[in-house]
C-alpha beads as a LAMMPS data file, in Angstrom:
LAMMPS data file: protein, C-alpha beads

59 atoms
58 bonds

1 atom types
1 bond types

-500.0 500.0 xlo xhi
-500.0 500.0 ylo yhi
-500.0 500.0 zlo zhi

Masses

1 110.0

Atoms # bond

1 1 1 246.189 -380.675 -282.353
2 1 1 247.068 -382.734 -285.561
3 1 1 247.158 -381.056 -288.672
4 1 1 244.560 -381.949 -291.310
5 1 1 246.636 -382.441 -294.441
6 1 1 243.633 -382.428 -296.527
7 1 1 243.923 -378.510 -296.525
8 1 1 247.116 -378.258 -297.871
9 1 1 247.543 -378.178 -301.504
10 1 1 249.945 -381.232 -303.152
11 1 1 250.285 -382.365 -306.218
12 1 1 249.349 -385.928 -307.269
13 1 1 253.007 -387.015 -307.014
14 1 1 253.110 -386.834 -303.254
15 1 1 249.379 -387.710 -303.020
16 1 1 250.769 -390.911 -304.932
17 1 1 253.541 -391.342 -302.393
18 1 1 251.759 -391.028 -298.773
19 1 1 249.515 -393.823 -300.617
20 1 1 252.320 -395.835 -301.759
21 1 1 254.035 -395.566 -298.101
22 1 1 250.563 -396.511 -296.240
23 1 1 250.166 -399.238 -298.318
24 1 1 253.784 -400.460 -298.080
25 1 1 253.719 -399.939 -294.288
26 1 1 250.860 -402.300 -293.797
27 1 1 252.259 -405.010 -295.942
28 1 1 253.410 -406.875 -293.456
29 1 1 250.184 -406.170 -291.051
30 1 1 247.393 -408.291 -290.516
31 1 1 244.520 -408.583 -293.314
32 1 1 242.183 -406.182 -291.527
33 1 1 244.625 -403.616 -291.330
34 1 1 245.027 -403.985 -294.877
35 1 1 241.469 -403.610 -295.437
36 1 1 240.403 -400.483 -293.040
37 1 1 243.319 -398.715 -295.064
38 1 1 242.191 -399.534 -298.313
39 1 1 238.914 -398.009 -297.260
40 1 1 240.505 -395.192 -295.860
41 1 1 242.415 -394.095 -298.582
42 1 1 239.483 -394.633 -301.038
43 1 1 237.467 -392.176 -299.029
44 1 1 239.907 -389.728 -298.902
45 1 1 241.084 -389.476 -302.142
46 1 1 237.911 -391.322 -304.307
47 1 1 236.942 -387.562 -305.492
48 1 1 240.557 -387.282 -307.498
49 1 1 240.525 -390.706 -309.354
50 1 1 237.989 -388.662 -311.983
51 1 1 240.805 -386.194 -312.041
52 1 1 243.741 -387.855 -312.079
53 1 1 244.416 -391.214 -314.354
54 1 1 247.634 -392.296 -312.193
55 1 1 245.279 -391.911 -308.893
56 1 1 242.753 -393.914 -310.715
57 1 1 245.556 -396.821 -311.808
58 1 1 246.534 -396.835 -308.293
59 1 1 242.849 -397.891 -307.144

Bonds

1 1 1 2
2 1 2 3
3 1 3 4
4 1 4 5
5 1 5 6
6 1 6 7
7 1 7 8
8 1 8 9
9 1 9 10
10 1 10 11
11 1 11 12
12 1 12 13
13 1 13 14
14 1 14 15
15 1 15 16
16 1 16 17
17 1 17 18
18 1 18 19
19 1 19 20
20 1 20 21
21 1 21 22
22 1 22 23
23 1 23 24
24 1 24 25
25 1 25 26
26 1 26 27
27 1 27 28
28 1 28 29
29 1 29 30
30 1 30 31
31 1 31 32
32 1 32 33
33 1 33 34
34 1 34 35
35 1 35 36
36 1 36 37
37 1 37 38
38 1 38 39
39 1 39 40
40 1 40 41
41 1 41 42
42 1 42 43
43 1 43 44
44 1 44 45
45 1 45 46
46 1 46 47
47 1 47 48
48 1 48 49
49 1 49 50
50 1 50 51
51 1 51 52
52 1 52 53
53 1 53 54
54 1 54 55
55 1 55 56
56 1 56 57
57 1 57 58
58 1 58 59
């Protein structure tokens, strides 16, 4: 069963870093993989860009 990281408690700093990894690991994908992740990682982590100002300059 794969773990659902979204119950673990980080901090922004590695919340900041799985983003920056996903993006740089589909930088050299096709546009539409590009595009589902951007939507993925707004939905996951849209509800902390009011709480954190470095998660909302990363959007």
């Amino acid at each position: 069963m794969p773990l659902d990281f979204t119950e673990n408690p980080t901090s922004t700093n590695e919340i900041l870093e799985r983003m920056a990894r996903a993006i740089k690991s589909a930088k050299n994908k096709s546009s539409w993989v590009k595009l589902l992740l951007s939507y993925h990682l707004e939905f996951l982590y849209s509800n902390l860009r009011i709480k954190s100002k470095k998660i909302d300059t990363f959007f």
